[in-house]
C-alpha positions in Angstrom: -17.3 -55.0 -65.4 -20.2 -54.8 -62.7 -22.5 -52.2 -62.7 -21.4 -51.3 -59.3 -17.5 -50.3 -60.5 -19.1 -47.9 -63.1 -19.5 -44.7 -62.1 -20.4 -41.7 -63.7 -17.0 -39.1 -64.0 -17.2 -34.9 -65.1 -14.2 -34.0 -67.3 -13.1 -31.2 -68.0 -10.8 -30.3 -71.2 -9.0 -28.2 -73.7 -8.5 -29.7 -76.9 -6.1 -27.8 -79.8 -8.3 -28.5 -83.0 -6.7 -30.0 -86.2 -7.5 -30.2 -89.4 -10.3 -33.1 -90.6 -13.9 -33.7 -88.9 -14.4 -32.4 -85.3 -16.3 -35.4 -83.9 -13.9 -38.1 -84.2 -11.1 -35.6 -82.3 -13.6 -34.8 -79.2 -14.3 -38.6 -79.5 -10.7 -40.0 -78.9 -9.6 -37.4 -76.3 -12.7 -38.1 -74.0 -12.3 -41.9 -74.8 -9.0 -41.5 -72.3 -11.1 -40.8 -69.7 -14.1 -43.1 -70.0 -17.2 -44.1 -72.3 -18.5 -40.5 -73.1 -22.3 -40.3 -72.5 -22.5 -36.5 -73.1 -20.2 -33.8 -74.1 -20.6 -29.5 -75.0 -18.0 -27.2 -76.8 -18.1 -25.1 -73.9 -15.5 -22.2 -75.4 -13.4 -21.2 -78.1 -10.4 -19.8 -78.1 -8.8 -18.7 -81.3 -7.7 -16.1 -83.5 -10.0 -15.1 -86.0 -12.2 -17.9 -87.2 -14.1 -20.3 -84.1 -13.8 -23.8 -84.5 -10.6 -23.6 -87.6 -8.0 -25.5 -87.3 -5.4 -24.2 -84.2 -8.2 -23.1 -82.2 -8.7 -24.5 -78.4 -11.8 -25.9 -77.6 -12.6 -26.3 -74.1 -15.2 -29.5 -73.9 -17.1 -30.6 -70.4 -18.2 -34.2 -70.6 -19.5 -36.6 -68.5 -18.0 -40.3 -68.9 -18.7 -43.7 -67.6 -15.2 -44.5 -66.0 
């Protein structure tokens, strides 16, 4: 790919947390969009407990698409 096809893309996302390490589920939904150069947990929602399994995460990212 030329460097002049890459661009730089914001995405914006909620992801439903499951069970096992965070990193590698943030990882795999941004991958869907692009090579992820940055991304922040921008929110939680949940029940009781942030960041347990069945909460939402909402994530902003910027990818190389």
């Amino acid at each position: 790919m030329s460097r002049s096809a890459v661009r730089l893309q914001p995405v914006t996302l909620r992801l439903q947390r499951v069970p096992g390490p965070l990193m590698p589920q943030i990882e795999r939904a941004l991958e869907i969009h692009g090579d992820p150069l940055r991304w922040a947990i921008t929110g939680v929602e949940s029940g009781e407990e942030p960041l347990l399994p069945g909460s939402v995460l909402l994530i902003e990212a910027v990818v190389l698409a």
